[in-house]
Backbone bond lengths (Angstrom), bond angles and torsions (degrees), N, CA, C in turn:
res aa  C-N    CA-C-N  psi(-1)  N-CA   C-N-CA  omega(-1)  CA-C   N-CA-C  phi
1 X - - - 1.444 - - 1.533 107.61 -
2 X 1.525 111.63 120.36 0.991 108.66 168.73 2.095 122.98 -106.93
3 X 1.408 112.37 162.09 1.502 92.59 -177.64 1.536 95.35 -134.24
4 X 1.368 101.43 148.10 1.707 101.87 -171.89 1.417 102.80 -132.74
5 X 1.300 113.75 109.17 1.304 125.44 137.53 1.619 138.82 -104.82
6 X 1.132 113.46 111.87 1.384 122.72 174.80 0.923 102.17 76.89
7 X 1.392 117.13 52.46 1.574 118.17 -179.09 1.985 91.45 -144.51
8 X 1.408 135.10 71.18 1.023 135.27 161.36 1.386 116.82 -31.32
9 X 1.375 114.61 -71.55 1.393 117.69 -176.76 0.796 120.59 -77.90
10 X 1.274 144.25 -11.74 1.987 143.37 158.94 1.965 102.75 -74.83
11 X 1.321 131.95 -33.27 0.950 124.24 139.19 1.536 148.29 -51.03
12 X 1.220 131.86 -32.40 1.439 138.01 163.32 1.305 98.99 -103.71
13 X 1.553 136.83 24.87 1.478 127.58 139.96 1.128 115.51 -86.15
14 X 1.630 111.81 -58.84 1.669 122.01 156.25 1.642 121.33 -7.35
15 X 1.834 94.22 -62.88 1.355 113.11 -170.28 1.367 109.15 -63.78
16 X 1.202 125.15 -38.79 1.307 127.32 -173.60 1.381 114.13 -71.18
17 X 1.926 111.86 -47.64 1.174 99.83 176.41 1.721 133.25 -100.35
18 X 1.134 90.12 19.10 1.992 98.62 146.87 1.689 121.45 -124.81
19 X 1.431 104.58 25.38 1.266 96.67 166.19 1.739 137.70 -31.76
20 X 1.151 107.88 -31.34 1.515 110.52 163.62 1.274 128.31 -136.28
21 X 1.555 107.42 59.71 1.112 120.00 158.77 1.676 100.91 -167.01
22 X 0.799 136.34 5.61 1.756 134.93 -166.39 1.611 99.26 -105.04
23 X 1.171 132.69 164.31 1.257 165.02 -161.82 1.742 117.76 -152.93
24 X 1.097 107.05 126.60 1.407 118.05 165.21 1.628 130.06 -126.96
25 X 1.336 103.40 151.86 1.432 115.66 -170.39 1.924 101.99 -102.41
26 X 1.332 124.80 104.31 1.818 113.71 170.74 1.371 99.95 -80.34
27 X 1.456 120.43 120.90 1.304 110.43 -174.08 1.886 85.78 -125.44
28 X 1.028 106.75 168.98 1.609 130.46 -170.62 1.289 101.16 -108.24
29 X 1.553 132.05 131.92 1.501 134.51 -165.67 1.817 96.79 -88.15
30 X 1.200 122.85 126.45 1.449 100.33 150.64 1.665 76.97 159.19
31 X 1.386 123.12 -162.49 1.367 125.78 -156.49 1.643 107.38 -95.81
32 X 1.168 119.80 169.05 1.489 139.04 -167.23 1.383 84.16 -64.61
33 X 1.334 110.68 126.40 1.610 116.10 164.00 1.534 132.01 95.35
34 X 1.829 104.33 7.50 1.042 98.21 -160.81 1.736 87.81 -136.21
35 X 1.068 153.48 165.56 1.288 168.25 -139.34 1.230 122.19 36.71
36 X 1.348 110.46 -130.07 1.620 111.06 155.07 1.669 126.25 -79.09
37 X 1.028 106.01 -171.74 1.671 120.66 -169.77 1.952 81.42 -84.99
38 X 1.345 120.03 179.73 1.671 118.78 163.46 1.690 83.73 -107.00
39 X 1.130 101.61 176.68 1.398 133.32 -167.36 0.978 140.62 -167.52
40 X 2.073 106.41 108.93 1.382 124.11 -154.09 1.818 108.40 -72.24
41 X 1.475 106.11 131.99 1.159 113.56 162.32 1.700 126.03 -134.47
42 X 1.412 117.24 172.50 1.587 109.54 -174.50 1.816 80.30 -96.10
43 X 1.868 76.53 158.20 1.914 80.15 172.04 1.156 118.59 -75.95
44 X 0.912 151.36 -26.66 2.005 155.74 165.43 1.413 95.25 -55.20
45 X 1.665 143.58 24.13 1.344 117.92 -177.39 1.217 104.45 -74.63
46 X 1.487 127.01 173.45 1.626 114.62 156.69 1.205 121.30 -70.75
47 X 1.452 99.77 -6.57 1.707 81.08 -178.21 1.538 129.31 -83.89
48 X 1.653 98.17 -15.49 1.685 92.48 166.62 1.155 93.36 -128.48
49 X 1.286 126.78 88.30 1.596 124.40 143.85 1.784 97.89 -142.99
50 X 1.242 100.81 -179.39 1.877 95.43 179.58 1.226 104.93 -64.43
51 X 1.146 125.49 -20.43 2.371 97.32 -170.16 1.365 83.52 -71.75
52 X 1.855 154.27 -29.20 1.277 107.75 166.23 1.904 128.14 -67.63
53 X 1.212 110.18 157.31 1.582 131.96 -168.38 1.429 110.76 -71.45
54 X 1.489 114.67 -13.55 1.126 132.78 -178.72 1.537 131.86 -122.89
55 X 1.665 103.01 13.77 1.032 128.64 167.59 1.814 116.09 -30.41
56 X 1.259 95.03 125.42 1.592 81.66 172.56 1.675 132.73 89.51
57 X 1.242 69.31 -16.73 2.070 84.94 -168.61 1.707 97.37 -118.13
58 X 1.187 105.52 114.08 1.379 132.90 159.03 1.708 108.43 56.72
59 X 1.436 100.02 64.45 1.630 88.03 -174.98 1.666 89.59 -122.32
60 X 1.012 129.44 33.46 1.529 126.61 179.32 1.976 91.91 -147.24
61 X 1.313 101.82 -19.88 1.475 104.40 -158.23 1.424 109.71 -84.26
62 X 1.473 119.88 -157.52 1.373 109.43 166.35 1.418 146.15 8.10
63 X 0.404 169.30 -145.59 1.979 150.61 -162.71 0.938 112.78 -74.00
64 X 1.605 129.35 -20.29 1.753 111.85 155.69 1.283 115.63 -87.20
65 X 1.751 104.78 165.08 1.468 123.24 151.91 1.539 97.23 -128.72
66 X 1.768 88.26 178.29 1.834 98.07 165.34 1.311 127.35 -134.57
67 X 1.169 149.73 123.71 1.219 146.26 166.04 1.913 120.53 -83.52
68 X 1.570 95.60 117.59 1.583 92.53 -150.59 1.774 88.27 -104.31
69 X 1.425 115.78 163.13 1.442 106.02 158.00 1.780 89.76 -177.51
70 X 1.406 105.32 154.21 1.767 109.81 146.24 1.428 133.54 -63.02
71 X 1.084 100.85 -7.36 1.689 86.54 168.02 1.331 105.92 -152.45
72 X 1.668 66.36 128.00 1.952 91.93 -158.28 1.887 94.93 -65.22
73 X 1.121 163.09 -50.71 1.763 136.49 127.48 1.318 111.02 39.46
74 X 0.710 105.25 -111.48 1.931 128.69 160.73 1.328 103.03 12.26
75 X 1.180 115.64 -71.78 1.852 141.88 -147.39 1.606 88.09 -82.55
76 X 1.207 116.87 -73.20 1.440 119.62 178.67 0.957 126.21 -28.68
77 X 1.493 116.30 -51.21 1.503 128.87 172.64 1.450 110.65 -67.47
78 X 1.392 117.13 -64.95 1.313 108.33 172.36 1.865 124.13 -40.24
79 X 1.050 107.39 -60.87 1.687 86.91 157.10 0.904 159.39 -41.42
80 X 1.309 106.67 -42.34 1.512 134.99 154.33 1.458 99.49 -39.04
81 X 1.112 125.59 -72.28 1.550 140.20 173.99 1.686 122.87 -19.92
82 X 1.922 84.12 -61.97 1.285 106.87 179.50 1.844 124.58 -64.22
83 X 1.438 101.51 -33.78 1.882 121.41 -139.33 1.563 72.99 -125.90
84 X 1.339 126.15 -62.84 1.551 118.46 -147.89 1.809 112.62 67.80
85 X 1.206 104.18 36.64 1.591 112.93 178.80 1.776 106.73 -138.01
86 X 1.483 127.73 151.36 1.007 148.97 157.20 1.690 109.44 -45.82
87 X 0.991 122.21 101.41 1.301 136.45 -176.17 1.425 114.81 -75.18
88 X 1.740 122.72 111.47 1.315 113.87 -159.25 1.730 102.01 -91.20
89 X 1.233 127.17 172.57 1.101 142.09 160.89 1.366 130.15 -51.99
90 X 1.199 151.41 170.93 1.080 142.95 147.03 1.846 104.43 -89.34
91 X 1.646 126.27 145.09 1.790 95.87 -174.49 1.636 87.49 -110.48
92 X 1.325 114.56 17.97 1.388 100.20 -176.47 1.238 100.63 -105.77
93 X 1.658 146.05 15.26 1.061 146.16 152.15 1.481 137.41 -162.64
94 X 1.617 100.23 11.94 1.365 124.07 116.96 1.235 151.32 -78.22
């Protein structure tokens, strides 16, 4: 399991090289209990690869981070850990 903050390019290297098999967590920076829920996705989503428009720009930065790993297990639990909440899906690529 890896976790990326403020690390753009160690993140969309990651992304690239487990595109089909890696899993990610979008989690919101700030304390247990306070923003959004995090939110499980596969790494090939559109939302972080180039067909999104916003590729590249601030997906480790500013109020997000990511927690990356192969088995999507892992991530779940770790949240759980983190949030103490049911970790929802992404439905656009889950």
């Amino acid at each position: 399991m890896k976790i990326f903050r403020n690390q753009e390019a160690a993140f969309k290297d990651w992304i690239a090289r487990h595109s089909d098999d890696g899993y990610l967590l979008n989690c919101v920076k700030g304390k247990a209990g306070t923003g959004w829920p995090y939110m499980l996705h596969r790494a090939d989503c559109n939302r972080f690869t180039t067909l999104n428009r916003r590729s590249g720009q601030n997906f480790t930065t500013h109020q997000y981070y990511k927690v990356c790993s192969t088995k999507m297990a892992d991530l779940i639990s770790w949240a759980k850990r983190e949030r103490g909440e049911n970790v929802p899906k992404c439905k656009v690529c889950l």
